[in-house]
N, C-alpha and C positions, 0 to 999 in steps of 0.2 A: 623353742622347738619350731620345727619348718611343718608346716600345714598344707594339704593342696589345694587349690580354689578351685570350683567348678561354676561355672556360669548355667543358670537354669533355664528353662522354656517348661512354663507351668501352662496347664488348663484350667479352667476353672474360673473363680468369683470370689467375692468377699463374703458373700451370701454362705452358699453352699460351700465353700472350701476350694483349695487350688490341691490339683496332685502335676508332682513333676512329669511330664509328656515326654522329655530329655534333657541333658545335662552333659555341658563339655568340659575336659579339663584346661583351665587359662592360663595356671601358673602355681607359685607357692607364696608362703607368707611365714612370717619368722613373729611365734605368739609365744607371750606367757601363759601358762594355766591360771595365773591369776590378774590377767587382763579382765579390764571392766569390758562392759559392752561396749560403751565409752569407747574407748583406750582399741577393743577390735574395729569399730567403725571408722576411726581416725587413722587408724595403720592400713586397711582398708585406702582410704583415702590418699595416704602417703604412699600408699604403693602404685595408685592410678586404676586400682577397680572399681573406684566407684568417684563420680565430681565433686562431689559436697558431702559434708558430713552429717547436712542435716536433713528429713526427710526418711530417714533410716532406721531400723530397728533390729537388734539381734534376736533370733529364736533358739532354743536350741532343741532339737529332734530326736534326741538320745544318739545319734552318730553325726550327725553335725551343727555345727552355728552355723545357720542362719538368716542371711540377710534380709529382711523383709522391706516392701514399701510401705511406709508410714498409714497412707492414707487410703491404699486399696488390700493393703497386708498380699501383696504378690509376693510371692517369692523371688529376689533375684539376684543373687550370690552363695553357695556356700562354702564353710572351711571343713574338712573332714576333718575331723580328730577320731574314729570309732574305730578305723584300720591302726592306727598307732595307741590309744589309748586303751579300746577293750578287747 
């Protein structure tokens, strides 16, 4: 299935929580529903949204996965699936 990717601009802290400030759309991505996280961060990475595939973690928010930063949990990627899925 084709997903659309947004790129985010969070506020916030690791502390208190980040909330999205804004968010653009960059592109699409072509996921299974039964991709690992794994498996999103990698195709992720093969599509050129993100450099490396490590340092990275998926969330998911009840409307979208997620990309977060490992080590400060920012947010900085996501895939919609909640306009096509609910």
């Amino acid at each position: 299935m084709k997903f659309q990717v947004l790129s985010i601009d969070a506020w916030g802290n690791q502390e208190e929580g980040y909330e999205w400030n804004n968010w653009h759309k960059v592109g699409f991505i072509d996921l299974s529903l039964r991709d690992t996280d794994q498996e999103i961060i990698e195709k992720m990475y093969i599509n050129g949204f993100i450099s490396n595939t490590t340092g990275g973690e998926v969330e998911d928010d009840g409307h979208n996965w997620v990309i977060v930063d490992k080590s400060t949990r920012a947010p900085v990627y996501a895939i919609e699936y909640g306009t096509i899925l609910n």
